[in-house]
C-alpha positions in Angstrom: 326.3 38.6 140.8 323.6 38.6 143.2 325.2 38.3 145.9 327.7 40.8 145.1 324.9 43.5 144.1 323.5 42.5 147.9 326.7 42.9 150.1 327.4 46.5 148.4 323.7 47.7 149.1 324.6 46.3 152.8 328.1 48.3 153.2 326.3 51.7 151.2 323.4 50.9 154.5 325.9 50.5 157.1 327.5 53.6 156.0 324.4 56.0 156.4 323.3 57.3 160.1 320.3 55.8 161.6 317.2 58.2 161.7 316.1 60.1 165.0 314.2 57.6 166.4 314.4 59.3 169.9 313.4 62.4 168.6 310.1 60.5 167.2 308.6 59.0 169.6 309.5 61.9 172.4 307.1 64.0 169.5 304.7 61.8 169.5 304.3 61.2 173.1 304.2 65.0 174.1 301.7 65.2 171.0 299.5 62.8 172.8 299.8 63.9 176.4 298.7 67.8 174.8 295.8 66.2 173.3 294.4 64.2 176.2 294.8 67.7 178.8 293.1 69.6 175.7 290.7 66.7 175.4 289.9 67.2 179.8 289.3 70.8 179.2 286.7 70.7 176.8 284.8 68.0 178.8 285.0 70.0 181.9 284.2 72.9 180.2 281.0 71.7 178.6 280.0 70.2 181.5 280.0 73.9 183.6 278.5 75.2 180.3 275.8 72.5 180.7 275.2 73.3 184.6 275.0 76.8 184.1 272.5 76.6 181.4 270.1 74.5 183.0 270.3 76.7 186.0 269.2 79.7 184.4 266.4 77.6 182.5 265.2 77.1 185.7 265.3 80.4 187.1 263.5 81.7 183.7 260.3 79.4 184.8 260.4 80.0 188.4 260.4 83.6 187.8 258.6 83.5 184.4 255.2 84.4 185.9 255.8 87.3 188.1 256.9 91.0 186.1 260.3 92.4 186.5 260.2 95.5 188.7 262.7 98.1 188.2 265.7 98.7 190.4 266.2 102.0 192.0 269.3 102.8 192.9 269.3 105.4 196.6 271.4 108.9 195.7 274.8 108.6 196.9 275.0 109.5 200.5 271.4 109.1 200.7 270.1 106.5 203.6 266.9 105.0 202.4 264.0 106.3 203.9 262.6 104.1 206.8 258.7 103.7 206.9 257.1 105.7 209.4 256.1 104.2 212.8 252.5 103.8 213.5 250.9 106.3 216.2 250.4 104.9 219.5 246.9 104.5 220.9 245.4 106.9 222.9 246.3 105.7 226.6 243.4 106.1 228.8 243.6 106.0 232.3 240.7 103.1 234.1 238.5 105.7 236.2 235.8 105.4 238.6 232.4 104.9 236.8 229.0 106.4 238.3 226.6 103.7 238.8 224.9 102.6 235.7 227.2 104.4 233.6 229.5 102.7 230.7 231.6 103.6 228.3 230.6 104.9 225.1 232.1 102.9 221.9 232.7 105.5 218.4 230.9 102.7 216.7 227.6 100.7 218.7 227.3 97.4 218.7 224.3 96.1 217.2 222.3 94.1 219.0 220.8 90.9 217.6 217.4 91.3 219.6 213.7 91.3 217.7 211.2 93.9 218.7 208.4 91.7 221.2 204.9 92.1 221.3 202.7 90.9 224.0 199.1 91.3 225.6 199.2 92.2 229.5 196.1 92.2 231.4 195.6 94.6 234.1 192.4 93.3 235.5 190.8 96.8 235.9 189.6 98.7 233.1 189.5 101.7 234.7 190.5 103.6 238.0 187.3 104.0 240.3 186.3 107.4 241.2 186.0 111.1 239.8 188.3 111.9 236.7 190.3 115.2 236.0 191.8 115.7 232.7 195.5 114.6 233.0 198.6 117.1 234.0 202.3 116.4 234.0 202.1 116.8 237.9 199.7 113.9 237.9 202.3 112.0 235.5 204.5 112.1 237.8 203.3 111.4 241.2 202.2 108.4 239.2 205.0 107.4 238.3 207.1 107.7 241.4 204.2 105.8 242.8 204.9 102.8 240.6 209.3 102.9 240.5 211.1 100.3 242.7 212.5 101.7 245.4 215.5 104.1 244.7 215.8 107.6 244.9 214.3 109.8 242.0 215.5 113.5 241.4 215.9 116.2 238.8 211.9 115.4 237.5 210.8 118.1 234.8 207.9 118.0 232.6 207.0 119.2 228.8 205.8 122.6 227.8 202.2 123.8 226.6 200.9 120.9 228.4 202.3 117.9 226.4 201.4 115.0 228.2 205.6 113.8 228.9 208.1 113.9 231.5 211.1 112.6 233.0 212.9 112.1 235.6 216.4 110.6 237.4 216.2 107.1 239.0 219.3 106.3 241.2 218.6 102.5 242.5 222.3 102.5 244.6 224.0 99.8 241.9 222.4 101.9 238.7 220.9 104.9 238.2 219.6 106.2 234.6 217.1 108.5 233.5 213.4 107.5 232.6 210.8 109.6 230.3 207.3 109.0 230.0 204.6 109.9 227.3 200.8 109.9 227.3 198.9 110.0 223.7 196.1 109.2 222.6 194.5 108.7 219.2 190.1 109.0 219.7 188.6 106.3 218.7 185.2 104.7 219.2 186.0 101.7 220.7 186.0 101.1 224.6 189.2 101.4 226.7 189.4 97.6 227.6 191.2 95.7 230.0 194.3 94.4 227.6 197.0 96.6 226.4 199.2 95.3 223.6 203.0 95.6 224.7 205.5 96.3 222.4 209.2 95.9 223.5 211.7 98.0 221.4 215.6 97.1 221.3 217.6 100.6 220.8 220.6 98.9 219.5 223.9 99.6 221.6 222.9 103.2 222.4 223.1 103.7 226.4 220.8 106.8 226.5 218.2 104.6 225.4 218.7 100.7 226.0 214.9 100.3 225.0 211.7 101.6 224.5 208.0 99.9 226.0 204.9 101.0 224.2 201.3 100.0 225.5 198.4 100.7 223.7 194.5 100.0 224.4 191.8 99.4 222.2 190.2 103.1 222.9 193.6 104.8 221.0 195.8 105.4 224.6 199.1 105.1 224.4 201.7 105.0 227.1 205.6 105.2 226.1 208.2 104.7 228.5 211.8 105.4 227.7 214.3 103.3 229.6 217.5 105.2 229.3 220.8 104.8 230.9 221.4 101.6 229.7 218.0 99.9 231.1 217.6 101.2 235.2 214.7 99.2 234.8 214.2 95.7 234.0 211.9 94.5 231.3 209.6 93.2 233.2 209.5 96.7 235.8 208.9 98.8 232.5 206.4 96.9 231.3 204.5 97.2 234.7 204.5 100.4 234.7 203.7 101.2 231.0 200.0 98.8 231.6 199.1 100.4 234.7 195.5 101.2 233.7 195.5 104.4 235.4 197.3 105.9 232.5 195.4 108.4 230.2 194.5 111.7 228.9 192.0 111.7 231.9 193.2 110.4 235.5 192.0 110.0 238.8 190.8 113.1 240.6 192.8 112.6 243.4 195.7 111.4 241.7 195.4 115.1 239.8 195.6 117.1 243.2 198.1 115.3 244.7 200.6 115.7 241.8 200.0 119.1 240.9 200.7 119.4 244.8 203.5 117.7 244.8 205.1 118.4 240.8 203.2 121.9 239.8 206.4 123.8 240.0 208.5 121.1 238.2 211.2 122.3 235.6 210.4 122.7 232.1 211.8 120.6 229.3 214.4 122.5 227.0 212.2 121.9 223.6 
């Protein structure tokens, strides 16, 4: 019976059509090759995704510190303005200079040098012979007396018989102008034989390169103004400001021979 209950189920098998294998395992393999490409995507996707952000992470901190400035956008048709071009300098054209003359800066330089003091002796306390009380004509014929050699012009003297003149001094390589004042302020004491020197810097300033003071024990003063950057040298101003013949009284002689010579000598504008 068994075996007769097994060879029917075998003939009812046989006479049934085999299932779509084919059809199976074509599905199956398309369904696995759509899931690997879907599978690719996504990695290569987050990958970019991954790149991108860490880029723009990076931007943010580079550019974390400094502020955002506003874009402005030129009006159509508009070229952007172009900054100005700076002005060019002033050309000046290289010229001959007069001797002893320079040219004048808008701003000095200052000069670094200390105002000296020193203690000349002359060796004579006083000029021998009669005395005359002092004139600008006597100032003068002093003073040309005691310049190196050169040519002096253009002398003029002070009004209301101030005690200060001036005059040119053209020594061939420089020439400048030189003044000279005569003060004096009484005292008791005696006129001595040692003036006290003071040197003066005027810093950068060629109308006045320096100033030389002397002064004596009795109050006289003597004040000469080397202009024109310095015609004279230190040591030539200093001579001349300690000559002992200097003084609200001079010699006699001296006296007539300058008023002579310098009576008639321009006036100083005041």
């Amino acid at each position: 019976m068994t075996e007769d209950l097994r060879a029917l189920m075998r003939a009812e098998l046989s006479g049934e059509r085999p299932p779509p294998l084919g059809d199976v395992v074509g599905a199956a393999v398309r369904d696995g090759r759509r899931i690997r490409r879907q599978r690719r995507r996504f990695a290569v996707v987050a990958a970019v995704s991954a790149g991108l952000l860490g880029v723009v992470v990076s931007a943010g901190f580079a550019t974390g510190a400094a502020p955002r400035r506003a874009v402005v956008a030129e009006p159509a048709g508009q070229q952007p303005a172009m900054p100005a071009a700076p002005a060019p300098a002033p050309m000046t054209r290289a010229g001959q200079l007069s001797p002893g003359s320079v040219p004048v800066t808008a701003t000095p330089p200052a000069t670094g040098a200390p105002e000296r003091s020193l203690a000349v002796h002359s060796g004579v306390e006083r000029a021998a012979g009669p005395r005359k009380k002092a004139t600008t004509g006597a100032m003068l014929h002093l003073l040309t007396e005691l310049l190196p050699p050169g040519r002096a012009s253009r002398a003029a003297v002070a009004a209301d018989e101030d005690l200060r003149v001036q005059i040119d001094l053209d020594r061939g390589d420089r020439a400048g102008l030189l003044g000279l004042t005569v003060g004096r302020q009484p005292t008791d004491a005696a006129r001595g034989a040692t003036a006290t020197v003071s040197i003066v810097p005027v810093a950068g300033d060629c109308e006045q390169g320096y100033l030389v003071v002397s002064r004596w024990p009795d109050g006289t003063s003597v004040r000469l103004d080397a202009a024109s950057c310095a015609v004279l040298t230190i040591d030539e101003a200093v001579r001349i400001a300690t000559d002992p013949r200097w003084g609200p009284v001079m010699d006699a002689d001296l006296v007539d021979r300058g008023n002579a010579r310098f009576g008639r000598a321009p006036v100083l504008a005041p």
